[in-house]
N, C-alpha and C positions, 0 to 999 in steps of 0.2 A: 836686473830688477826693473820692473813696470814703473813707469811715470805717467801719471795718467792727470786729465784735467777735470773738474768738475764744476759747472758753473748753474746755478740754483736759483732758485726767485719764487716767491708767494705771493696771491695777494686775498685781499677783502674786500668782496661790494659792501661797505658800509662801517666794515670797521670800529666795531666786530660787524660780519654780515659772513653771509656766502662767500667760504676759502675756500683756495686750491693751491696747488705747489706746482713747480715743474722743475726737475733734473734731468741735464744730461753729463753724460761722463764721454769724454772725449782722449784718444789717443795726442799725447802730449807731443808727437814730434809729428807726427801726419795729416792732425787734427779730425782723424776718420772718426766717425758716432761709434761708441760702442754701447752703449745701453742709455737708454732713456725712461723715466720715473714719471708719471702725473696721478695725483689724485684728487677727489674735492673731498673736504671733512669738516665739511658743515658748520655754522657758527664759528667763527674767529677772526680773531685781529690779523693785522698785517702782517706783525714778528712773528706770530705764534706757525703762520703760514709759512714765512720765511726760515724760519728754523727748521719747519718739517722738511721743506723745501731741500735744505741742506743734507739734513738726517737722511731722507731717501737716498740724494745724490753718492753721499759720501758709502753708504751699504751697496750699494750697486757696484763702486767699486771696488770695494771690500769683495764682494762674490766674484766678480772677476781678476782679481789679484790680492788678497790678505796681508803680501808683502811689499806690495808698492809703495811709490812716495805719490802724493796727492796733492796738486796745487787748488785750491778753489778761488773761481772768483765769482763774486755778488757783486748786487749794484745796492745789497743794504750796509750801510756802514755801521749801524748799529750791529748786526752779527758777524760781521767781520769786525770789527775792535774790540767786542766782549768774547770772540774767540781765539783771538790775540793775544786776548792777556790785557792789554788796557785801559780797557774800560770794566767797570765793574757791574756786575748782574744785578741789580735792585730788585727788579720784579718777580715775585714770585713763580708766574705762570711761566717766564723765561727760565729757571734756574733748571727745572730737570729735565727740558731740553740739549741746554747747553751741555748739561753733566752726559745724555745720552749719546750725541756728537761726540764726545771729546771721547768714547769710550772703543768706538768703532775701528779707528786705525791709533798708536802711538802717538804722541802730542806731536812728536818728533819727527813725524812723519807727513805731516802734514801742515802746510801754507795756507796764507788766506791775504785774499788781494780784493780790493774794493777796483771796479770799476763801473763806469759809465751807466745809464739805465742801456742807450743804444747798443751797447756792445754783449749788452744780456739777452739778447731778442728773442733766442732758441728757445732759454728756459723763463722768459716772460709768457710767450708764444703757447708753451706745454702749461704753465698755471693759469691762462686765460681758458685754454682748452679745456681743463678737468673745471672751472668752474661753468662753463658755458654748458657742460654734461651733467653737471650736478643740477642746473636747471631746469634740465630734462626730465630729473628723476633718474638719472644715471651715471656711470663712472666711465672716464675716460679709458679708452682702447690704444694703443699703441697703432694698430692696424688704420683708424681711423685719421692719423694725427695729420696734420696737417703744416707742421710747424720744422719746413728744411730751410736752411741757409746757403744755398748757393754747394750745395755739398755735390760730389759728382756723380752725375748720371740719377739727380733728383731733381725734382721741381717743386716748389712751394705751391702748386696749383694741384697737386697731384698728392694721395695719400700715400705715406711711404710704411715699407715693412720694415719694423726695427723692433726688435724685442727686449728683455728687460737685461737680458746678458751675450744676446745671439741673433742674429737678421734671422732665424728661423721660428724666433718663438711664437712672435704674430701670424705668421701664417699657420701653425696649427692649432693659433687660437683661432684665427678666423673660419677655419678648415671645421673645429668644433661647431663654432657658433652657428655654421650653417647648417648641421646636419641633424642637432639634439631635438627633440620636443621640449616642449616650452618651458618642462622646468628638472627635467631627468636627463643625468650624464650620459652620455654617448662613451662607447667602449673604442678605446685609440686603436688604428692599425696597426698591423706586427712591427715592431720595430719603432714604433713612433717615439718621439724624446723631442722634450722641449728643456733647453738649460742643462743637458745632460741628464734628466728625467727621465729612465722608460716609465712610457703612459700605458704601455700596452696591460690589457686587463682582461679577463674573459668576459665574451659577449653577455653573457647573462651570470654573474658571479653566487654562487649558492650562499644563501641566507643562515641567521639560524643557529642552530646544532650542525648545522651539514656544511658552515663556512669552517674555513683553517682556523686555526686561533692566530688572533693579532696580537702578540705580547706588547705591545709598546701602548705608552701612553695615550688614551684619549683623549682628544680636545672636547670639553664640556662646557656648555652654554647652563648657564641657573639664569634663567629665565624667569626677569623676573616684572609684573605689570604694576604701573605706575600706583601712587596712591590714590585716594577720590579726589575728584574735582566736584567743583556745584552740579555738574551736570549730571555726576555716575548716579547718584539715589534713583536720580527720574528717570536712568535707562534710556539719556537722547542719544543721537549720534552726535559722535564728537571725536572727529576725525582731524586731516592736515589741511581742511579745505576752509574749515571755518576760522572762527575765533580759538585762540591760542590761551587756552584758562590755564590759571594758577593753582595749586592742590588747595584744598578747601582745609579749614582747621584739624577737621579730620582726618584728612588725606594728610598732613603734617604728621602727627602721631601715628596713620602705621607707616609711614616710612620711618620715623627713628625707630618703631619697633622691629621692622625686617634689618634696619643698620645692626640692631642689638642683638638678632638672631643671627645674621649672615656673620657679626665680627665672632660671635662666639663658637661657630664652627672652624673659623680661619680658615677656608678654603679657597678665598676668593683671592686671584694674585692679579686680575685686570678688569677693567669696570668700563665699557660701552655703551652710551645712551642714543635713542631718538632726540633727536634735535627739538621737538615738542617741549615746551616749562615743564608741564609737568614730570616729566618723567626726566630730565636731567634737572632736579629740585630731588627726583626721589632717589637717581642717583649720587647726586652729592650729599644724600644724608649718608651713606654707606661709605662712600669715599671718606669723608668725614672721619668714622668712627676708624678704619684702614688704614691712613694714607696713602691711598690710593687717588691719581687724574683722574679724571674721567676723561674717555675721547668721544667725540661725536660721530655716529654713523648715519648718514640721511635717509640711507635703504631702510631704517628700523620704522621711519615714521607712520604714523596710522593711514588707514584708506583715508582718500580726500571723498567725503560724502555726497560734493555738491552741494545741490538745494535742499538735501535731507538735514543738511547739520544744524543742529539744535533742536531738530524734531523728536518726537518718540514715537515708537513703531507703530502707533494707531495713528498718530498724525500725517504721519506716512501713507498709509494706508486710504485715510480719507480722500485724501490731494493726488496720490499719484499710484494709485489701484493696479494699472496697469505696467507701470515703471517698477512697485515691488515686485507683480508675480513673477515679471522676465526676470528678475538679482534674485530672486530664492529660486528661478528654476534654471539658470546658468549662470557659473561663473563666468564667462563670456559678457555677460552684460553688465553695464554701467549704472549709478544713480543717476538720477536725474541731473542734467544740470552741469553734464560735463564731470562728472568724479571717474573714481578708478575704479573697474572691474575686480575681482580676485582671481582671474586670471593675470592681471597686469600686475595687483600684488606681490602675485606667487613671483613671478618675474625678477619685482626689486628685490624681494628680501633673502628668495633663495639665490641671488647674488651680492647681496651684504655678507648670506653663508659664508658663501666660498670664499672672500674676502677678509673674512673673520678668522676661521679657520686655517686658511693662508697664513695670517698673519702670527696668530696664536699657538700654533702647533703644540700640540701635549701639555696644555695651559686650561685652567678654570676662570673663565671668563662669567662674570655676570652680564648679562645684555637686559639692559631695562628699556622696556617698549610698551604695547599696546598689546589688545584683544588680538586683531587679526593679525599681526607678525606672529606672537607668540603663537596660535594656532593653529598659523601657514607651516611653520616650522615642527611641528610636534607632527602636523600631518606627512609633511614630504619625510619625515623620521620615518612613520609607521607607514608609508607608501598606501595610503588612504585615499581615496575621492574627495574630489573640492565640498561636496554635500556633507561631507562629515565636518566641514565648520560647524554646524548650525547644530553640531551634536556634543560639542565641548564647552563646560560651564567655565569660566574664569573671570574670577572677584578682585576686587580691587586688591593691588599688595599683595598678590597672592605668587607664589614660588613654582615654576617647575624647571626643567629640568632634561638636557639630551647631551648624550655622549655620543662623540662622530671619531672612529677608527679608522687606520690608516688604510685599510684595505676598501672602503668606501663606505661600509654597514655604518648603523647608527643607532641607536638605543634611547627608547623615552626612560628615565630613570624614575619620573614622579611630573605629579600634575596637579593643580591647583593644590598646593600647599597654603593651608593658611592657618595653622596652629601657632605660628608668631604672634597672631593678632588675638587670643583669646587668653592670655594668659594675667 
């Protein structure tokens, strides 16, 4: 039987502010790496970091051993003694954490050791990493990390390959990352496996009527746009660059209306927000009526407009004539003022996808976001041009809707739903 170590750490600029976690799982008599975990998940406390922190570490070795024993150590003593036994859970935000942790391996099965911050370096190292990427605008890479201990034939100055169960998984992520266009999968080499994955796929996989059938569950996003803010009537932009508004009284009312239509379908079994108020306000009305968390995704967040934001499209127009024609006649190009392209968009969100998807597998996820995620996403569905943004209408609260199969197809199911709100 495996004995494996796993040592965890989260933290928060601000607290709550910008989290990230970092786990690694280490061979218990060698101390060799076997898998490593970092991610950034937007808005949260220290613990709530910390706990993810754990939860990652402890699944990591769960997929490389399901019948191991598992020593972990932190340097939070708060989740080490309420994982102990104890101390008691009070806070709510911590409880279905802890229940999720304890779920992973046998209670039995699994120790938990408070040590030192210094002697946590590794997975301090990997949650400074995923939030230093989250600042980016992006998620930490394994291939990129920078965070070895004196481990052999490594250097801390030097990026190392370590993957999430296999020293080979990084390199053909990195192997991908280099070869794809900017927002469509590249088809693996014969034989290729990551984690015991074959990746291999045909070059061009037939669509359609003409694909195989996929019997197994689709992952499905219900897509769904936040409710009004002061600013939706007047049509400004109002993006992740400006001011951070509150939903407006109205905007209040339809999101308990979409909670009252989405509870009374029951389909929703996980609920994903943009880190933006409005839109984790319009997800915890639905959460609300569910009990359902909401988790924070960063990738969902809106274009950052620049110097456009709070303006409306003739104001725009007055002032920076030349800065809108290039944004309506490339996605390539930026607002004014240092914002994001929708080339750079397509970027984040169709890698919040994959990440979602990942994570969700054969799951109804609601994802409450914005105008351009949602219609980055319905585009890269229908394998449309970036100019068909500007051809999709979508209202405030308003519902759509993609199913993504195992074989890689994807299906728009529904699109600006908004029969919640007339009733």
């Amino acid at each position: 039987m495996a004995t494996f170590v796993v040592e965890a750490d989260g933290g928060s600029r601000g607290n709550p502010g910008p989290a990230g976690y970092g786990a690694v799982v280490l061979d218990a008599t060698t101390g060799e790496t076997l898998a490593e975990a970092a991610e950034f998940i937007g808005v949260a406390t220290n613990n709530v970091a910390e706990y993810k922190g754990l939860i990652a570490g402890l699944r990591a070795a769960h997929e490389l051993a399901p019948d191991a024993t598992v020593r972990v150590r932190m340097d939070s003593k708060l989740v080490v003694e309420q994982m102990s036994g104890r101390w008691k859970i009070k806070h709510p935000d911590m409880r279905p954490l802890a229940a999720e942790a304890a779920k992973i391996f046998p209670r039995s099965a699994v120790t938990y050791q408070w040590i030192p911050r210094e002697k946590n370096k590794h997975a301090d190292r990997l949650a400074n990493e995923a939030m230093d990427a989250g600042k980016r605008g992006e998620q930490w890479e394994p291939a990129r990390s920078t965070a070895a201990l004196g481990t052999a034939g490594t250097s801390a100055a030097e990026p190392r390959t370590v993957g999430d169960a296999a020293a080979g998984a990084a390199k053909a992520r990195a192997a991908l990352r280099t070869t794809v266009p900017e927002t469509e999968p590249r088809a693996a080499t014969a034989g290729e496996r990551v984690n015991g994955t074959d990746l291999t796929t045909p070059a061009a996989a037939p669509l359609g009527w003409a694909a195989p059938a996929d019997l197994g569950a689709p992952t499905t996003f219900v897509l769904l746009r936040h409710g009004e803010t002061a600013l939706t009537p007047e049509k400004r932009f109002s993006g992740s660059g400006g001011d951070d508004p509150e939903l407006s009284p109205a905007g209040l009312r339809q999101a308990e209306a979409v909670a009252a239509a989405l509870a009374a379908r029951g389909t929703i079994q996980e609920i994903v927000s943009s880190p933006l108020k409005r839109c984790r306000r319009t997800a915890e009305s639905v959460a609300a009526r569910l009990g359902l968390d909401v988790r924070v995704e960063d990738g969902l967040r809106e274009t950052d407009f620049g110097a456009w934001e709070g303006l409306t499209f003739g104001e725009v127009r007055e002032r920076y004539p030349d800065d809108l024609s290039a944004w309506l006649d490339s996605a390539k190009a930026a607002p004014t003022g240092g914002g994001e392209s929708f080339a750079t968009v397509s970027r984040r969100v169709s890698a919040a996808r994959d990440r979602m998807i990942a994570r969700s597998s054969g799951r109804t996820v609601l994802v409450v976001t914005h105008v351009t995620p949602i219609k980055t996403l319905v585009r890269l569905a229908l394998g449309a041009p970036p100019e068909s943004l500007f051809r999709m209408e979508l209202s405030a609260a308003s519902v759509s809707a993609v199913a993504y199969y195992g074989d890689g197809n994807a299906s728009v199911r529904l699109l600006n739903d908004t029969s919640h709100l007339r009733g």
